[in-house]
C-alpha positions as CSV (number, residue, x, y, z in Angstrom):
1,X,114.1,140.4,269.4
2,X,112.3,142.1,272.7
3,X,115.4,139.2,274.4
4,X,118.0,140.9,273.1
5,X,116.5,144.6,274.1
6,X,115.7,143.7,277.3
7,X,119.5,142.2,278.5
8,X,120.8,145.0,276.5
9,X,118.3,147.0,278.6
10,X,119.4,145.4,281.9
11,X,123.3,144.7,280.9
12,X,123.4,148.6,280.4
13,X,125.3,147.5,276.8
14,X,124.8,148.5,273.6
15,X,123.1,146.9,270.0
16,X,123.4,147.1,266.7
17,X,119.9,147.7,264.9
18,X,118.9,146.9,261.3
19,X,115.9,149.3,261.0
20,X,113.0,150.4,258.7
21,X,113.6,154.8,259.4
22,X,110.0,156.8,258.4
23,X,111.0,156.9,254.3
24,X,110.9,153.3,254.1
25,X,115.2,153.1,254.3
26,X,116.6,150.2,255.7
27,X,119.9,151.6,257.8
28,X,121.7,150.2,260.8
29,X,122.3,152.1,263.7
30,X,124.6,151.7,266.9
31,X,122.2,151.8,270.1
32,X,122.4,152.0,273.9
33,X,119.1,151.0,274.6
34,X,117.3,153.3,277.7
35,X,113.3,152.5,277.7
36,X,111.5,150.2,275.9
37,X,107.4,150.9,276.7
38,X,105.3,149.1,274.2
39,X,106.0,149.5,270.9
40,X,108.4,152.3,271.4
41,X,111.9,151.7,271.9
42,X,114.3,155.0,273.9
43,X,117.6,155.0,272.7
44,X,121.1,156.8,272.6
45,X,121.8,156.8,268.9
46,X,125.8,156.9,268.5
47,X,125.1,157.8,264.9
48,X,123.0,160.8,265.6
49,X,124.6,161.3,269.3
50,X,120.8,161.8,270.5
51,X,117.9,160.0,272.5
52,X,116.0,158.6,269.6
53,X,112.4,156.7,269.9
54,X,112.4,153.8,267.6
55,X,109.2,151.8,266.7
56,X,110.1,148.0,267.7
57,X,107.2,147.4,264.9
58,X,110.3,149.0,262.1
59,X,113.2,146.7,263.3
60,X,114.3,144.3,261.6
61,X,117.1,142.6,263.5
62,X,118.8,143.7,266.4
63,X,122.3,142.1,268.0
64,X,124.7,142.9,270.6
65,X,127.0,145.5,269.6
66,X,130.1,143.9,271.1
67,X,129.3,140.1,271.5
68,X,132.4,139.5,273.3
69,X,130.7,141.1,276.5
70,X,127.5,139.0,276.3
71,X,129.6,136.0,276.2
72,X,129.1,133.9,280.1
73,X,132.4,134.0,281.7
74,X,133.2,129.8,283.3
């Protein structure tokens, strides 16, 4: 999972989050991933349009967004 945050991280691109929020919820979010320091993830949440902090210890899956941009062009 830390993979996936840390191209997204370096690639500048956005992922798609399957997350555990602080009432125990399970909801997916659209990210553009800014920070990651520990345990704590900094993010632009498209859903909420703000910088969110996310605990990487509450995520459950995470993916690119748009997979056609991960893709290796040749």
């Amino acid at each position: 999972m830390n993979g996936v945050l840390k191209r997204a991280l370096e690639a500048k691109q956005p992922v798609q989050l399957i997350y555990l929020d602080a009432s125990s919820k399970i909801t997916q979010r659209k990210v553009l991933p800014l920070e990651l320091e520990g345990k704590m993830l900094r993010a632009h949440c498209f859903l909420r349009n703000q910088t969110r902090l996310f605990n990487t210890d509450n995520i459950l899956s995470v993916f690119p967004a748009d997979k056609k941009r991960w893709q290796k062009s040749g």
